[in-house]
C-alpha positions, -999 to +999 in steps of 0.1 A: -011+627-623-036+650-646-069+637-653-067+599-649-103+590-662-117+576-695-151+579-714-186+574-691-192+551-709-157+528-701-170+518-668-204+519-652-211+522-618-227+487-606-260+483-586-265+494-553-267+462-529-291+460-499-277+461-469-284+432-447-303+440-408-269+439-389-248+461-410-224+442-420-234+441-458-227+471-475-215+490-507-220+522-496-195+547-475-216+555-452-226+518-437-186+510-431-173+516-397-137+540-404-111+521-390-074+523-382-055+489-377-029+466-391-015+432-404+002+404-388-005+372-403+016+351-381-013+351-352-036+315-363+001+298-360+012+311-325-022+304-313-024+271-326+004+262-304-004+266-267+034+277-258+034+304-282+005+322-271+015+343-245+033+357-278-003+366-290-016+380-263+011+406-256+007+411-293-033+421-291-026+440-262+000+457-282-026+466-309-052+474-285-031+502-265-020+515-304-054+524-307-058+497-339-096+483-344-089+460-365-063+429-376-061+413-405-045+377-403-041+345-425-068+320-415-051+296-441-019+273-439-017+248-464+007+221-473+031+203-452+047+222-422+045+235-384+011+242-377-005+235-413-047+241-409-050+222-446-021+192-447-038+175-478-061+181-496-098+182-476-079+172-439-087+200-415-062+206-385-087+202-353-058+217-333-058+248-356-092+255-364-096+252-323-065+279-328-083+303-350-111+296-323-088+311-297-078+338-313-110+352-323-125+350-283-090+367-274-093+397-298-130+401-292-123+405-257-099+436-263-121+455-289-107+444-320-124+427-352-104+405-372-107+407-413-098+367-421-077+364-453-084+328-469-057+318-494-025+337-512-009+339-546+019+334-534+038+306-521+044+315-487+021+291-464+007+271-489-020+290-506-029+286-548-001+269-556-006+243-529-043+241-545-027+233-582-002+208-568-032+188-549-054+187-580-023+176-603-009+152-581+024+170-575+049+159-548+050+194-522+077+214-530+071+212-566+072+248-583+037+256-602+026+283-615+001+296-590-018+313-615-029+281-631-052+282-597-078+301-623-082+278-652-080+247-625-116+237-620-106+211-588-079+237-574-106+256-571-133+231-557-108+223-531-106+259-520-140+260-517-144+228-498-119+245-474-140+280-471-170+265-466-152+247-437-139+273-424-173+297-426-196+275-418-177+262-387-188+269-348-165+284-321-155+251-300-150+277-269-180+299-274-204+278-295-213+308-313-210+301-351-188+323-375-212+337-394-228+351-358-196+363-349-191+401-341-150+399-339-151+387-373-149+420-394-145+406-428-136+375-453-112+386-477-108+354-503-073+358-515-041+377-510-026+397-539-044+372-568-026+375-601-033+354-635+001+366-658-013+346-685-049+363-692-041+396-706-086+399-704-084+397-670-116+378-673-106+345-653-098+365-623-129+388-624-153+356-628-134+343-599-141+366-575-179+373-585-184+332-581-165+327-545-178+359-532-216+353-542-205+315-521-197+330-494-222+354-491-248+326-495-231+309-467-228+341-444-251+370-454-238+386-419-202+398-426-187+418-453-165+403-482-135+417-501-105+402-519-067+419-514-060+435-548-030+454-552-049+479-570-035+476-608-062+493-632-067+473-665-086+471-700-118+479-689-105+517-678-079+521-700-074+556-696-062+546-658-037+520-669-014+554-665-017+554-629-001+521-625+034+517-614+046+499-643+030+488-678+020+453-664-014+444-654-008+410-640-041+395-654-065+419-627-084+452-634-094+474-604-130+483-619-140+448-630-128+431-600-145+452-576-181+461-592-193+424-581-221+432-561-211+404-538-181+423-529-189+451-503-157+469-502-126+476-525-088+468-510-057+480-525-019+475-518+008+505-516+042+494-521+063+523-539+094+513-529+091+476-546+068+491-580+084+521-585+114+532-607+115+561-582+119+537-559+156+549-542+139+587-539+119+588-508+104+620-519+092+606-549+083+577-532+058+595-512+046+617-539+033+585-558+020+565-529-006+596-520-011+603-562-024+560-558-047+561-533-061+597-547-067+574-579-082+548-564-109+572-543-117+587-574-127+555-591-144+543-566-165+574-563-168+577-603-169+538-612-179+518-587-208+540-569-194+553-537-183+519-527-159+519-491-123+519-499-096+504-475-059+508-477-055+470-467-017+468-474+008+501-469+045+507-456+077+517-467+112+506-460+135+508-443+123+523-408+134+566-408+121+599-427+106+583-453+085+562-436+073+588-411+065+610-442+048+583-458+022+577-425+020+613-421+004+615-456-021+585-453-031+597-418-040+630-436-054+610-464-079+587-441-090+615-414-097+639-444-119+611-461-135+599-428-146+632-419-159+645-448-176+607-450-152+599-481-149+568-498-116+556-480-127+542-448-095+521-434-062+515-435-043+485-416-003+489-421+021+464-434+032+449-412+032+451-368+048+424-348+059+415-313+094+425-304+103+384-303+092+382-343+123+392-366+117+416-392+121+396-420+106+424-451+121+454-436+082+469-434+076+455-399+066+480-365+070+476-334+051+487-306+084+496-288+101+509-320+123+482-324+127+441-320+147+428-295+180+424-295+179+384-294+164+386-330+183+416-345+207+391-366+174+374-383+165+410-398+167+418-431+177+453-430+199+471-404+175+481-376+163+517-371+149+528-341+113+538-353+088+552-324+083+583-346+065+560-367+047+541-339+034+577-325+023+584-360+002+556-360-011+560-328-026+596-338-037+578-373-066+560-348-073+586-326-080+608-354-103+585-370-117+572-336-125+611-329-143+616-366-165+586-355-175+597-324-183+632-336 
């Protein structure tokens, strides 16, 4: 990749931030637990419904016996549909927030923390677009642009209304209130934001600094982060080379992340989809390790040694280049972790139980494989994959061994 850096003077690093008594609040490497876990966003559905959740539990037990530490899940369903926490706008699901409730007493009893994502950019469960459709009066169903979200001043309000909700609330089984909570590792406001439209990036930026300052001043006990993918932009211009492809999508790495209400920087690794070397797997592998280099440089050189987390990567389908692919980020986290590094996690895209089809062509498998009863639902030929699985067993036990050293 060659020198990807501009002038001093294109980004400076921002403040350091204090970190609060319990930990939790940090900007610095060296307050963030190293962790090894996954995705699997499905969970706050299956545990809404009380005939799905023997599902969930073999599912956590799964992760726990990988060796993960951490889950990141969807704590949002909006819109009309099966399990919907959000139906209309400002009507909370008692039966799903008491499933979220669930879930998080279940994980905290096998040792994991769960990093709650709030909303998405895209359409899938509701998310921004649902948010634009409310404030215009749109029937559901109707196609919007989900990046009108940023310029929509009651789209907004009503996500807020529902964060605050969902932050301030109490666990019905534990009465211990979310803010309190241990199992919760992290609020991450939005998955994969994008404004097309704003070629400043600003609308996005100012986004992020105003919801993560409201959630800090609603829970000053957890961390906060929002799931980039990672796309530099005009504020380090000289990176703009490291991208994928010449769009920016309206974001910029730097200028999203130096909020000081944001305590740790997330990006998204998907070669095969971004790449025009996307058919090579060699090539494909080369890039994904020259993007996350990228990104732990900036963070070291732009953004003050804030934490880094890999909160998206996989490859498809299932075979050699995948197993190269986790070899390299294993390498890339335990070499980081040890040497107290910026990058500090990783959760892969995306582990399911062997009931849930794979419907990407990214999804693992504690067993290597779904089940036969589901194989026809899959979008790509299935691979038998517990190379893969082992790899990512020896990703946490390599981590869990730096952090006990």
């Amino acid at each position: 990749m060659g020198n990807c850096f501009g002038s001093e003077s294109a980004a400076k690093p921002p403040p350091a931030a204090q970190k609060t008594a319990n930990g939790h609040h940090v900007t610095s490497k060296s307050a963030m637990k190293p962790f090894v876990g996954c995705n699997c966003y499905y969970l706050l559905t299956r545990s809404s419904d009380a005939g799905c959740r023997p599902m969930v539990l073999q599912t956590l037990d799964s992760m726990q016996q990988m060796g993960f530490t951490v889950v990141r899940t969807w704590a949002f369903n909006d819109g009309p549909g099966w399990m919907s926490l959000q139906p209309q706008a400002g009507v909370y699901s008692q039966q799903v927030l008491e499933g979220l409730d669930w879930l998080l007493v279940e994980a905290g009893k096998r040792g994991l923390q769960v990093m709650l994502t709030l909303t998405n950019y895209w359409s899938e469960f509701g998310g921004m677009a649902q948010y634009v459709r409310w404030s215009r009066g749109l029937p559901d169903g109707t196609q919007v642009d989900s990046s009108a979200f940023f310029t929509d001043e009651r789209a907004q309000q009503l996500y807020i209304d529902f964060i605050t909700t969902v932050t301030t609330r109490v666990n019905t089984l534990t009465g211990v209130p979310y803010c309190n909570d241990p199992t919760i590792h992290s609020w991450d406001l939005a998955n994969e934001p994008r404004c097309d439209s704003d070629s400043s990036a600003s609308a996005i930026a100012a986004w992020i600094d105003k919801t993560a300052a409201h959630v800090k001043g609603l829970d000053s006990n957890h961390m906060v982060t929002v799931g980039m993918e990672g796309f530099f932009g005009n504020s380090t211009p000289d990176l703009q080379s490291a991208n994928p492809y010449p769009a920016q999508h309206g974001v910029d790495f730097v200028r999203d992340f130096r909020s000081p209400h944001i305590d740790f920087a997330c990006i998204h690794m998907y070669a095969d989809q971004w790449c025009p070397c996307k058919d090579d797997d060699s090539a494909c592998v080369s890039w994904s390790v020259k993007w996350v280099q990228s990104h732990i440089q900036v963070c070291e050189r732009y953004l003050g040694g804030k934490p880094l987390v890999l909160q998206e990567f996989g490859k498809r389908p299932a075979g050699r280049g995948r197993t190269a692919l986790f070899t390299e980020m294993s390498g890339l986290l335990s070499q980081s972790c040890s040497s107290s590094g910026v990058l500090q996690g990783a959760l892969v895209w995306m582990f399911a139980h062997e009931s849930y089809p794979d419907y990407d062509g990214y999804t693992v498998y504690s067993r290597g494989a779904p089940d036969q009863s589901v194989v026809d639902q899959c979008t790509q030929p299935v691979v038998e994959d517990k190379h893969s699985v082992a790899l990512l067993c020896q990703m946490c036990r390599a981590v869990a061994r730096v952090e006990t050293s």
